[in-house]
C-alpha positions in Angstrom: 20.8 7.5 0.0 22.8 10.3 1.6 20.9 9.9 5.4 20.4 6.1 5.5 19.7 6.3 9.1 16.0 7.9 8.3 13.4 7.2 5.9 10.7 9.2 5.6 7.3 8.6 2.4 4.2 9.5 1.7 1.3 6.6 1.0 -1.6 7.7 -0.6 -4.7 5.3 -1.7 -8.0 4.8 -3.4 -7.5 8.0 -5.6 -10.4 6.3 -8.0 -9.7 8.3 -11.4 -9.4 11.5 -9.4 -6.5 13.2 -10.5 -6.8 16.1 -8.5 -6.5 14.4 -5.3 -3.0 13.6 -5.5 -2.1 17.7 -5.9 -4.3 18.4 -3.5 -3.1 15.9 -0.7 0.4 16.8 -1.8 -0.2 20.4 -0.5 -1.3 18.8 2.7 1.9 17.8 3.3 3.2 21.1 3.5 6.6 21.7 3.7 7.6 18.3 5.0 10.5 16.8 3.8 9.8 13.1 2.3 12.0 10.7 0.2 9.0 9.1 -1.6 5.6 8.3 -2.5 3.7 5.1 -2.1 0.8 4.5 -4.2 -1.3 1.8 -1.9 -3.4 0.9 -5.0 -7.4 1.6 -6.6 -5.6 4.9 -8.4 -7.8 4.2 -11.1 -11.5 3.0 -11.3 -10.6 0.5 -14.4 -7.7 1.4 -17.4 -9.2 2.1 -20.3 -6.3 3.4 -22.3 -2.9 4.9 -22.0 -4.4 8.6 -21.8 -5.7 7.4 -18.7 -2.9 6.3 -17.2 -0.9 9.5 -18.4 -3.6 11.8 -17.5 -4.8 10.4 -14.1 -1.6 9.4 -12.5 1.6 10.1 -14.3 1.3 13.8 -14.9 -0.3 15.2 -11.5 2.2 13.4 -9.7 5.0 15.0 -12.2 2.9 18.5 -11.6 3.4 17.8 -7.6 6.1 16.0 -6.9 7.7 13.5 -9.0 10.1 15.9 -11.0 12.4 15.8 -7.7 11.2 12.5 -5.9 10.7 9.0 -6.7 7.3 7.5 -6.5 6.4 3.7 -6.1 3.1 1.4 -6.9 0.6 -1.3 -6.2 -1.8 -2.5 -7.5 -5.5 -2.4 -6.0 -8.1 -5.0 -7.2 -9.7 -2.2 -9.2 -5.8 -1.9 -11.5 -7.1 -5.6 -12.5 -10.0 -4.2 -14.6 -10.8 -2.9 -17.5 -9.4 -3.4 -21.5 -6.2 -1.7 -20.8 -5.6 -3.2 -17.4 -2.7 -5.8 -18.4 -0.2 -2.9 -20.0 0.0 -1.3 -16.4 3.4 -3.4 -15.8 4.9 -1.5 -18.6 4.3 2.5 -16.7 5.5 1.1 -13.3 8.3 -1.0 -13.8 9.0 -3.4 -10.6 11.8 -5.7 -9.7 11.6 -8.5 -11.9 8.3 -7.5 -13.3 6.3 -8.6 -10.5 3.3 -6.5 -8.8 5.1 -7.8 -5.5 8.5 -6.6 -4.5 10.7 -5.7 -1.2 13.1 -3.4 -0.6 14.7 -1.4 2.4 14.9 2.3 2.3 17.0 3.2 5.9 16.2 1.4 8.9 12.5 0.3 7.6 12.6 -3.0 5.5 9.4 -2.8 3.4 7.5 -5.9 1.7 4.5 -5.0 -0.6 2.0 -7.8 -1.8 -0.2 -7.2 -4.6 -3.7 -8.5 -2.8 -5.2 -9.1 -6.0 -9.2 -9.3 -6.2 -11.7 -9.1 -3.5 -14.4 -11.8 -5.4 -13.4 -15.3 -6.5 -11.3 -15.9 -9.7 -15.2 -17.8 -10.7 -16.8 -14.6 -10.4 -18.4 -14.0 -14.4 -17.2 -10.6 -14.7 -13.3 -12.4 -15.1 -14.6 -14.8 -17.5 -12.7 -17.3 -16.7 -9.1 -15.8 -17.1 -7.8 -14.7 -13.9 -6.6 -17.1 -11.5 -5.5 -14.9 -8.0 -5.3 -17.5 -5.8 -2.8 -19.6 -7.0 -0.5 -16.0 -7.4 -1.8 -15.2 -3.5 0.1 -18.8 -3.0 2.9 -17.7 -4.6 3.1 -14.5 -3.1 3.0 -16.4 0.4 6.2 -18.6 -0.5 8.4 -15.7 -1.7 7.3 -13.5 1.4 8.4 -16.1 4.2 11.9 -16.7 1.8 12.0 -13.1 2.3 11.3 -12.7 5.9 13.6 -15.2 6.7 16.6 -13.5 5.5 19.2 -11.5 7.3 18.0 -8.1 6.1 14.6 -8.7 7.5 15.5 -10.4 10.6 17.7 -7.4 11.3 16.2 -4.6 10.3 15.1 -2.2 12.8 11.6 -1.7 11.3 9.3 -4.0 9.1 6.6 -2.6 6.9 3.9 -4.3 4.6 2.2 -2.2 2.7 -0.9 -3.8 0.4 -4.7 -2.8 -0.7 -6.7 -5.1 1.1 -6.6 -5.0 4.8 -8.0 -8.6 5.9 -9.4 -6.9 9.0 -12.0 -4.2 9.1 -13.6 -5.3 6.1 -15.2 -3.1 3.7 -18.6 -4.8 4.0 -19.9 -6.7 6.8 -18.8 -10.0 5.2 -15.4 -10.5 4.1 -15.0 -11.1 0.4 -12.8 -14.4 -1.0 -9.9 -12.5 -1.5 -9.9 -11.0 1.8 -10.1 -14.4 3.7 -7.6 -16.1 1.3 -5.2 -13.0 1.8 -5.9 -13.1 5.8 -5.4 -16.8 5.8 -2.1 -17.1 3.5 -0.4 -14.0 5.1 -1.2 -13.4 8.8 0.4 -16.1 10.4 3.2 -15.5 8.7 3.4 -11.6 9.6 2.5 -12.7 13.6 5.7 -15.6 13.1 8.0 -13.4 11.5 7.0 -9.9 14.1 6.1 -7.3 11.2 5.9 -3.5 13.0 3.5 -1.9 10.7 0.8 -3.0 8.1 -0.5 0.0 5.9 -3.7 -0.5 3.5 -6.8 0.7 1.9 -9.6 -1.1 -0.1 -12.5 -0.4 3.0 -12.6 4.0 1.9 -13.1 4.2 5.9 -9.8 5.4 7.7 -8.5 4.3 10.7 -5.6 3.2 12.7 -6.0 -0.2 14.5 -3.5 -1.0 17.2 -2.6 -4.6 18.3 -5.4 -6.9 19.3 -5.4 -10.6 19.9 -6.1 -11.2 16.0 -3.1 -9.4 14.8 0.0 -8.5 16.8 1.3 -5.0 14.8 -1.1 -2.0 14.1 -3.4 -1.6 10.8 -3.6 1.6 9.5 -6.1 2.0 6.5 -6.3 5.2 4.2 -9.4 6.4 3.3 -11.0 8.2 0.2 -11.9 8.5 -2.1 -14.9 11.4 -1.9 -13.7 14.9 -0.3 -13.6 14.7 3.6 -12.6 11.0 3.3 -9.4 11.1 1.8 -6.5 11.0 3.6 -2.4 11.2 3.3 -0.5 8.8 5.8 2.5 10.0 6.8 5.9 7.1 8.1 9.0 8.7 9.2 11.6 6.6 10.9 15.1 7.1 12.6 17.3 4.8 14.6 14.7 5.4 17.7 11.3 5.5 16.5 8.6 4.7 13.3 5.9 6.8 13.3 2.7 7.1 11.4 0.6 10.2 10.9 -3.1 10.4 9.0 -4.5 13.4 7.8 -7.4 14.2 6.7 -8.1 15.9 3.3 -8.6 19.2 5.5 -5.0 18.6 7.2 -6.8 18.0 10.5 -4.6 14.6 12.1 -6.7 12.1 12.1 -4.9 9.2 13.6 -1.3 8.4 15.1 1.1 5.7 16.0 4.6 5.1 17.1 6.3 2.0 17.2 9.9 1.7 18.5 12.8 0.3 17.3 13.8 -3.3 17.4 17.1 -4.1 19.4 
């Protein structure tokens, strides 16, 4: 990293088989410098085949961006469907072939948890072979391993990034998954003072500051019709993280700055 004292990246979300978005919310960005993209999950509807996958994802971001800049990936609860679903792991490798990973890029230490599905592992259109809670469960024992090392505990900024927000639901009832992922993982992000959680999942954007329920801002991306989608925008220096949303027009349509710890 030849500036390790800023970070900035890109998070784009709920793309839904829409290849043309992620060109066209590129060119939002303008002329802003970035070190990376975050894919914040539901890029596709369901993975059919590798075509798919090439078509959809791999080559408009190669056509916008990714010939010069690194991209990274999460999975949504809609990359756990369809035939072709399971080969994902093998076009975005992750450290140790899990879809949950941390890593510090500058002064921001970032954790990403793969929120699995929004409906129980019961639910018949799984037929019997998924089991998300138990791998929720595991996510929650490596995240407090990881937030209770030294890197965390000192770094000047601490990100989650994952699909499912388990606030501001997506329907007026909260699915299993989103309890289950509010319930493993929220006391440990109020214990363990995160700065920052960026999501998805509910297509209605917003940025959520602090309540009560959850000490550190929520900012969910929107999408994926036209006039819903949105880029977010995270730069961070030695003084300040801040978050910028666009709109698919470039209007800003939501902003927060956190300060640095220390």
């Amino acid at each position: 990293k030849e500036n390790p004292e800023e970070v900035s990246w890109l998070i784009m979300n709920d793309i839904h088989d829409r290849p043309k978005s992620i060109g066209h919310l590129m060119n939002i960005n303008g002329n802003d410098s970035f070190d990376y993209v975050f894919f914040n999950g539901d890029i596709f509807d369901h993975q059919e085949n590798e075509k798919q996958i090439i078509d959809h994802m791999i080559t408009p971001c190669t056509d916008s961006f990714a010939s010069t800049k690194p991209f990274l990936f999460v999975r949504g609860n809609h990359e756990t469907r369809g035939k072709y679903a399971r080969e994902l792991k093998n076009y975005f490798s992750t450290k140790n072939d899990k879809g949950y990973y941390a890593y510090q890029w500058g002064p921001v230490f970032n954790i990403v948890l793969d929120s699995g599905e929004d409906k129980l592992d019961t639910h018949p259109v799984y037929g019997g072979i998924v089991d998300f809670d138990n791998y929720r469960i595991e996510q929650a024992k490596w995240l407090e391993e990881v937030m209770k090392t030294k890197a965390f505990r000192k770094a000047k900024y601490r990100v989650v990034m994952m699909h499912i927000p388990y606030y501001y639901p997506k329907y007026d009832q909260d699915g299993h998954g989103t309890i289950h992922c509010r319930d493993l993982f929220s006391p440990l992000f109020d214990k363990y003072k995160v700065d920052l959680m960026v999501s998805g999942h509910t297509h209605r954007y917003g940025v959520h500051p602090p309540t009560k329920e959850h000490s550190y801002p929520i900012v969910i991306g929107g999408g994926p019709q036209d006039g819903n989608r949105t880029l977010i925008k995270i730069k961070a220096d030695a003084k300040n993280l801040m978050v910028t949303m666009l709109k698919d027009d470039g209007t800003e349509v939501g902003k927060y700055l956190s300060q640095a710890k220390g």
